[in-house]
VEXDREN-2710 file (C-alpha; in Angstrom, 1 decimal):
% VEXDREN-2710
k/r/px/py/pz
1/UNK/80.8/158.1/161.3
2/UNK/79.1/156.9/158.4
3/UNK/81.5/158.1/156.3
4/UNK/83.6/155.3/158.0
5/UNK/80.9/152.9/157.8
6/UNK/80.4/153.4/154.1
7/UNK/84.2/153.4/153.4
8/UNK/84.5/149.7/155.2
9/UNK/81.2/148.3/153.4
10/UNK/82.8/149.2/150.1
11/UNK/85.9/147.8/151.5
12/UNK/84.7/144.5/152.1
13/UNK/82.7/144.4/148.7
14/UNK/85.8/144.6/146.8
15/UNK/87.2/141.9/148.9
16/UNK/84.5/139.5/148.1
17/UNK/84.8/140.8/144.5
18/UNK/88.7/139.8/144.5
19/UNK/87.9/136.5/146.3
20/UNK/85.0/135.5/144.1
21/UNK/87.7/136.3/141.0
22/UNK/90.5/134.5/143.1
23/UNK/88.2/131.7/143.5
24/UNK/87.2/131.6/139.6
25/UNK/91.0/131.3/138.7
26/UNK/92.1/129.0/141.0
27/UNK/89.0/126.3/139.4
28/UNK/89.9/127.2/136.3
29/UNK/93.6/126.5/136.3
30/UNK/92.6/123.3/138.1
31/UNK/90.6/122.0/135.7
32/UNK/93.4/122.9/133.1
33/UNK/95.9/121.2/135.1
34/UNK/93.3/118.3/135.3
35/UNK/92.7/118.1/131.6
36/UNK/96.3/118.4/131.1
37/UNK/97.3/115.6/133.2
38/UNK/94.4/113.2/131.7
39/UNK/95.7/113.9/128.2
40/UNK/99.4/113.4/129.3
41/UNK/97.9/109.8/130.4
42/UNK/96.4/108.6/127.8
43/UNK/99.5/109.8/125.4
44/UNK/101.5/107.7/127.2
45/UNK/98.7/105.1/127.2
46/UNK/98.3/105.1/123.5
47/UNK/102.2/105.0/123.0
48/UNK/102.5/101.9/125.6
49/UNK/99.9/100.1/123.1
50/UNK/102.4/101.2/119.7
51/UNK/105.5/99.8/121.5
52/UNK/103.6/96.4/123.0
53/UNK/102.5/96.3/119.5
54/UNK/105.6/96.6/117.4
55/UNK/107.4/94.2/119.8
56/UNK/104.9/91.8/119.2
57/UNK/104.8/92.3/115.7
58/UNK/108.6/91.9/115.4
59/UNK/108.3/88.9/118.0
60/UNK/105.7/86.9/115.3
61/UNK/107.7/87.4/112.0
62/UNK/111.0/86.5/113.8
63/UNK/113.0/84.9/110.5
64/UNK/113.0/81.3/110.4
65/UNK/116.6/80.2/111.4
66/UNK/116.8/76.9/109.3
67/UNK/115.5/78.9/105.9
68/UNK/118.2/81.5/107.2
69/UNK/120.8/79.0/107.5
70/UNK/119.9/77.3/104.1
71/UNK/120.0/80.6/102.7
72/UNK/123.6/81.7/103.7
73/UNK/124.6/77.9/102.8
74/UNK/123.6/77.9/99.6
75/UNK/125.1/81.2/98.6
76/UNK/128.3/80.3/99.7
77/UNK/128.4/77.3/97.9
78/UNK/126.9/79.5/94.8
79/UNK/130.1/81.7/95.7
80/UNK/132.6/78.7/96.0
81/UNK/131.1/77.4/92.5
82/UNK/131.6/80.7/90.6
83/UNK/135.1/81.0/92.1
84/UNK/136.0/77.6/90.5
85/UNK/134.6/79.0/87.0
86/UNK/136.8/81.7/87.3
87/UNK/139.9/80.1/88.3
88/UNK/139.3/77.4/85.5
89/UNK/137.4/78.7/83.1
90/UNK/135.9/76.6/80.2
91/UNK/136.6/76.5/76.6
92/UNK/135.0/79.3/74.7
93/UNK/132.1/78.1/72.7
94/UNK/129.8/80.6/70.0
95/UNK/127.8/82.3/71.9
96/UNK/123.9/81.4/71.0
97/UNK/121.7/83.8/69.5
98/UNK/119.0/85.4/71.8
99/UNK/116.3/83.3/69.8
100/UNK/118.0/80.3/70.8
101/UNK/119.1/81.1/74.5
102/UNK/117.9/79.2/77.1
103/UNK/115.3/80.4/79.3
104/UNK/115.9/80.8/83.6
105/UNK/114.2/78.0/84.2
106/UNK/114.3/75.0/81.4
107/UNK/112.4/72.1/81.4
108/UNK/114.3/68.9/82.4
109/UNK/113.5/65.8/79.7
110/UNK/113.7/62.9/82.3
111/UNK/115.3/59.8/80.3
112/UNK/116.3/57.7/83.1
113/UNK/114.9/57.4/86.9
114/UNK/117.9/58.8/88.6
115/UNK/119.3/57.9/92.1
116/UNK/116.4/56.4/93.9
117/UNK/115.8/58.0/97.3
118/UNK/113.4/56.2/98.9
119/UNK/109.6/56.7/100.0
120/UNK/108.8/60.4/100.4
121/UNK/105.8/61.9/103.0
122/UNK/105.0/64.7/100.4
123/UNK/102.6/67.5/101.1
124/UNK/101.8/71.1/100.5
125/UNK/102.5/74.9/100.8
126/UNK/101.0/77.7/99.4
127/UNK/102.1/81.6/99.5
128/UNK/99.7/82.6/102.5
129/UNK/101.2/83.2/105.7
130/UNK/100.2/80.3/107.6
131/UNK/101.7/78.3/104.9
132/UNK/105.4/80.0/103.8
133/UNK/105.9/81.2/107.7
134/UNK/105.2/84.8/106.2
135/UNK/107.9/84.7/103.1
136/UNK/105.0/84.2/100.7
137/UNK/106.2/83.1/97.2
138/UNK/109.9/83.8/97.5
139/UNK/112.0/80.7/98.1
140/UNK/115.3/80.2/100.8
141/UNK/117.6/80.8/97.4
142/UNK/116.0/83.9/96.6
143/UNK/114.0/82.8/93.6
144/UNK/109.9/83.2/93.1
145/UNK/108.2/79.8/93.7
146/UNK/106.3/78.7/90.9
147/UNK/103.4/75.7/90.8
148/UNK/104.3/72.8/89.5
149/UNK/108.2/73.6/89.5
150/UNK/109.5/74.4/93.0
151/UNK/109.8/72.2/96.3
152/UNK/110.7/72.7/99.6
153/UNK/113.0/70.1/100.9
154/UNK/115.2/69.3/103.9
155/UNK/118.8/70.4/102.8
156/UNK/120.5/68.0/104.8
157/UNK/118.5/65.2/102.5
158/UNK/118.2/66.6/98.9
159/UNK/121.0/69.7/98.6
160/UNK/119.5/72.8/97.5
161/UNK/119.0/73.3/93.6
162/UNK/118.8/69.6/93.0
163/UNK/115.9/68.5/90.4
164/UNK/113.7/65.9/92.3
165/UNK/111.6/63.0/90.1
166/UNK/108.3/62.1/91.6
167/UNK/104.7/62.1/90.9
168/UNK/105.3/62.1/86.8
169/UNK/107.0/65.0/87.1
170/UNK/110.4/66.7/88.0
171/UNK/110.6/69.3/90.4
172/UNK/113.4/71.6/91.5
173/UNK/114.2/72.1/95.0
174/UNK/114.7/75.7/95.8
175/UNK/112.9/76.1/99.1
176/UNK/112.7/74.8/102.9
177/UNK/110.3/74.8/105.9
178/UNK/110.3/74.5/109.6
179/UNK/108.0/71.6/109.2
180/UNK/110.4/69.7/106.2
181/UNK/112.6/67.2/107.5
182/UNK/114.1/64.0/106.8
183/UNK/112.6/62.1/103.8
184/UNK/109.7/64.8/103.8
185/UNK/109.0/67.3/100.4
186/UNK/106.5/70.1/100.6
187/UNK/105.2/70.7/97.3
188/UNK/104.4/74.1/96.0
189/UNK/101.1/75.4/94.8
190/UNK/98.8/79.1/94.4
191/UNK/96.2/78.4/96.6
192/UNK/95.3/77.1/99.9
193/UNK/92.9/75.2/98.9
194/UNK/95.1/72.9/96.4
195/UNK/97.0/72.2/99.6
196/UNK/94.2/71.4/101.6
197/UNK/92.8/68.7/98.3
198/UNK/96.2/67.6/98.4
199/UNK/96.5/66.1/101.7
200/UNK/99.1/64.1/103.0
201/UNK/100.7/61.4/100.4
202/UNK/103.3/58.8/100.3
203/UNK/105.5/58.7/96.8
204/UNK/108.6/56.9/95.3
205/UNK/111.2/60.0/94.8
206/UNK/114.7/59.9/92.6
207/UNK/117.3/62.2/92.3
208/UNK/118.2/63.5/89.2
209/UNK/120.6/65.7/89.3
END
C-alpha cells in the first residue's frame, strides 16, 4: 500500500514538474511572439514615415512647368537655328587664332539704345531655394547664372537669349521665374541679401538684340 502511495506522489511531482516547464514555455514564446509583433509594427511604422516622406519631398521640388516649357522652347528653336546653318552654310572665313578667339560670354559695347520696351518692375533672385524655386544658379537654357550678366524674363515679352539695356548696363536673358511676367525682369545676384537691398524698382529697358 504505500508502495502505491509513494508511486502516485512521485507521479504527481513529475506532473507539476512538466506543467511548471509547460507553463515556462508557453510565457516565453509569448513574449517572443509579443516582441516579434511590436518590432514588425514599428518596421512598418518607420517605412510609412520614408514613403510619406519621399512623396512629400518629390511633391515640393515638382519642376516648374513654365521654366520647363521655356526650356524645351528654346532648344528647339536652338535646333531649328543650327539646321538653317547647315543647310546654308556661310562663307568660309580664317579661322582665329586661340589668342584671339572669343570668349562664351563677350561683353556687348552698347552704341545705340536699341528698341525701347517700356517701363520695367525689376527685381531680384539669388541661387538659394526660396529664390531660384530650387534650380539654384543654373538658368531655363542650361547655362550657370552669373551676377551682373544674366536675367530672368518673361519669354512671351523678351525671347530667350536676347541682351536687355537697363540700369547702365546690358544684361542677357537666359533665365525665367514663376513670379516673371509681363513687363517684369528679375535680376540676378550671389546673395540674398543683395536681393533683399535691392528691393523693388521701376527702370526704362531697351532691346538690343
Amino acid at each position: 500500500m504505500n508502495k502505491k502511495m509513494k508511486a502516485k506522489k512521485v507521479a504527481r511531482n513529475i506532473l507539476s514538474i512538466i506543467a511548471i516547464i509547460m507553463a515556462i514555455a508557453i510565457i516565453f514564446l509569448t513574449s517572443n511572439f509579443v516582441k516579434k509583433t511590436q518590432l514588425e509594427t514599428k518596421a512598418q511604422e518607420i517605412e510609412d514615415i520614408i514613403s510619406e516622406t519621399e512623396l512629400i519631398k518629390t511633391e515640393t521640388t515638382k519642376p516648374d512647368p513654365k521654366r520647363a516649357t521655356a526650356m524645351k522652347q528654346f532648344k528647339i528653336e536652338t535646333a531649328e537655328n543650327l539646321a538653317e546653318e547647315i543647310i546654308e552654310p556661310e562663307p568660309e572665313t580664317e579661322p582665329e587664332s586661340e589668342a584671339n578667339a572669343e570668349p562664351e560670354r563677350e561683353e556687348v559695347e552698347v552704341t545705340e539704345e536699341g528698341e525701347y520696351l517700356g517701363e520695367f518692375k525689376i527685381t531680384a533672385y539669388c541661387p538659394c531655394y526660396e529664390c531660384s524655386e530650387g534650380y539654384g544658379s543654373q538658368t531655363a537654357i542650361g547655362t550657370y547664372a552669373q551676377e551682373g550678366y544674366t536675367i530672368a524674363v518673361d519669354p512671351n515679352v523678351i525671347p530667350l537669349g536676347s541682351q536687355i539695356r537697363f540700369n547702365g548696363n546690358v544684361y542677357t536673358a537666359e533665365d525665367v521665374g514663376g513670379a516673371v511676367q509681363g513687363s517684369a525682369i528679375d535680376l540676378y545676384m550671389e546673395s540674398h541679401e543683395e536681393t533683399i537691398n535691392w528691393g523693388v524698382q521701376y527702370m526704362d529697358v531697351w532691346l538690343i538684340n
